[in-house]
C-alpha positions as CSV (number, residue, x, y, z in Angstrom):
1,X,-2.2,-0.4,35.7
2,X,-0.4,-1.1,32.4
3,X,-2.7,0.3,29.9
4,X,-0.6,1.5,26.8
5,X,1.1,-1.1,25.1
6,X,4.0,-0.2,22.9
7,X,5.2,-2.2,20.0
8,X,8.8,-1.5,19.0
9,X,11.9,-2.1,17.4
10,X,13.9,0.7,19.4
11,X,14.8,-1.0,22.9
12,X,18.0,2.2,24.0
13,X,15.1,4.4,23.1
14,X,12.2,3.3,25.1
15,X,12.7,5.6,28.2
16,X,12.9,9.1,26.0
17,X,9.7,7.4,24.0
18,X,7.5,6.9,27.0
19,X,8.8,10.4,28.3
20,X,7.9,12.1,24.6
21,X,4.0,10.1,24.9
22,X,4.1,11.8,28.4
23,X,3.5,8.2,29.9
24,X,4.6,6.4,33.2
25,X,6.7,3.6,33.0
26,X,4.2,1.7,35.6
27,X,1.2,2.8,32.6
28,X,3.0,0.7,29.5
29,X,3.8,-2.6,28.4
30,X,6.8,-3.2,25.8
31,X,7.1,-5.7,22.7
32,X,10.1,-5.4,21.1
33,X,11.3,-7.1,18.5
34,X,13.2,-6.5,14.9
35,X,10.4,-4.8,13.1
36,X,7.7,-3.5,14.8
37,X,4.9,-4.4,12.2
38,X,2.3,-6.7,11.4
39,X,3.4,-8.8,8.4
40,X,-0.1,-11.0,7.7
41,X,-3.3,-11.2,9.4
42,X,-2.5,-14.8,11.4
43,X,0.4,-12.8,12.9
44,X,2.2,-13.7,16.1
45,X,2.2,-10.2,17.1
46,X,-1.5,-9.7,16.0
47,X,-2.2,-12.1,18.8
48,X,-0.2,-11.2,21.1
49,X,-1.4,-8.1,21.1
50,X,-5.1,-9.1,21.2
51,X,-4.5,-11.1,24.2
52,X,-2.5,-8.3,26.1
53,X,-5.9,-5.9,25.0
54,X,-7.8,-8.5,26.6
55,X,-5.8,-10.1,29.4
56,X,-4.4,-6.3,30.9
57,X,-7.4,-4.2,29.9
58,X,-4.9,-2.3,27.4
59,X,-6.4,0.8,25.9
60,X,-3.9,2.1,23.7
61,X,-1.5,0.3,21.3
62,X,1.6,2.3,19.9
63,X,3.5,1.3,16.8
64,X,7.0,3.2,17.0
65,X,9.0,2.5,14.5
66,X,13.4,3.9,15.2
67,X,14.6,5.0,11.6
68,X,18.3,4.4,12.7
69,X,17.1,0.6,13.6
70,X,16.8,0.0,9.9
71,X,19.1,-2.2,8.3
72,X,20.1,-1.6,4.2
73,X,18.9,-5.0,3.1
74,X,17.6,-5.6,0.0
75,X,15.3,-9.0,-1.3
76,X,18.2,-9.8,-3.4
77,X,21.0,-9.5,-0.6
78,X,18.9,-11.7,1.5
79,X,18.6,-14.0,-0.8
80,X,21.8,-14.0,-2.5
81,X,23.4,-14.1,1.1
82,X,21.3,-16.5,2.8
83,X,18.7,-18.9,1.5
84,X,19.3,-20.5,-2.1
85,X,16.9,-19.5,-4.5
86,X,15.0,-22.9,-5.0
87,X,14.3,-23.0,-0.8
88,X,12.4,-19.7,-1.6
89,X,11.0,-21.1,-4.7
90,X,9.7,-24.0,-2.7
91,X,8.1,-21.5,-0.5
92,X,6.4,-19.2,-2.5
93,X,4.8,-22.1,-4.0
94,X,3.5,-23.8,-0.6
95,X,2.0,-20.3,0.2
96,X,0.9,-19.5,-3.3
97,X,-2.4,-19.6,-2.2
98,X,-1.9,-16.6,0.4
99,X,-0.5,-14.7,-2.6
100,X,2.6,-14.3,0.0
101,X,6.4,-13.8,-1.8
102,X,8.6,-15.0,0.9
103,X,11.3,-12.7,-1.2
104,X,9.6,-9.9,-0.4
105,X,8.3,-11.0,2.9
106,X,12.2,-10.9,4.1
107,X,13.3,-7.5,2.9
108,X,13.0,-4.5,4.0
109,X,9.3,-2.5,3.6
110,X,8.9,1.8,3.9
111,X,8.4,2.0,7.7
112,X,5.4,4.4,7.2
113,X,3.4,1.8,4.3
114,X,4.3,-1.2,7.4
115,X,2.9,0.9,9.9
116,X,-0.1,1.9,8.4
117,X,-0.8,-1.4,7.7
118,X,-0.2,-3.0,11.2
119,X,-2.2,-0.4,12.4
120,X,-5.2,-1.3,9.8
121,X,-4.9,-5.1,10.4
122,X,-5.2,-4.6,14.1
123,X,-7.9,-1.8,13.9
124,X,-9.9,-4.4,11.7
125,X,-9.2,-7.5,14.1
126,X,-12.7,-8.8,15.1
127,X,-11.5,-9.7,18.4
128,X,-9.9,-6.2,19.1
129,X,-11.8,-4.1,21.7
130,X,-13.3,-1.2,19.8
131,X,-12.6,1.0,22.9
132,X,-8.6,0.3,22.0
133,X,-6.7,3.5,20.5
134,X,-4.4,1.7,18.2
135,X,-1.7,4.7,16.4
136,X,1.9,4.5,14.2
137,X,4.7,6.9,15.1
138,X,8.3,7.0,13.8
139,X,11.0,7.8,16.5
140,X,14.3,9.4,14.9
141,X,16.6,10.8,17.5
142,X,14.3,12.5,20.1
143,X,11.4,13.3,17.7
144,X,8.1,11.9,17.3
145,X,6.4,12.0,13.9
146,X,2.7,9.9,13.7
147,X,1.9,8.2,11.2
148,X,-2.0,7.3,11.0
């Protein structure tokens, strides 16, 4: 029975992580994707998650977060590079009432302030099992360090 599920942006990594949590491959579940975080509480990955709690009887979910994944852009190299400043404009104010800054919403956050916070929207989700064990950990090299 899969019952850890592990969120992460660290795919080459993912057999030396479920050998540091001491886990079987057969016992986890893997989403992996660019960043490993919860951006805003109507999420994709918020409900994926809450349906794989729910549909697989998951009781643990793992944030791990690869600090050599991380990739040195800034809000203004995204923006300068990719989208034109009045598409972003146009978007801030269609989600001004969210208080969201698509700007910011692109770049880069601190791993351990994105964590936290995944882990605190999920922890918080009134459709999240309370049984569910939901922790952050940062994977550089071979090391483990947890975050909340």
């Amino acid at each position: 029975m899969k019952n850890t599920l592990i969120i992460s942006n660290c795919n080459e990594s993912i057999p030396h992580i479920i050998n540091a949590l001491e886990k079987k491959e057969d016992e986890v579940s893997i989403i992996s994707g660019y960043q490993p975080y919860i951006v805003h509480p109507y999420d994709s990955l918020l409900r994926t998650i809450v349906m794989a709690t729910h549909k697989h009887e998951t009781k643990e979910v793992i944030f791990v977060s690869a600090k050599k994944q991380r990739a040195n852009y800034n809000e203004s190299e995204w923006t300068e590079l990719n989208l034109e400043q009045q598409a972003i404009d146009l978007i801030n104010y269609t989600l001004n009432h969210h208080n969201t800054d698509f700007g910011h919403w692109l770049s880069e956050q601190d791993e351990v302030e994105m964590l936290r916070k995944s882990i605190n929207y999920l922890k918080k989700h009134p459709l999240l099992p309370a049984s569910v064990e939901v922790k952050g950990i940062i994977w550089e090299g071979e090391t483990i360090q947890e975050t909340a």
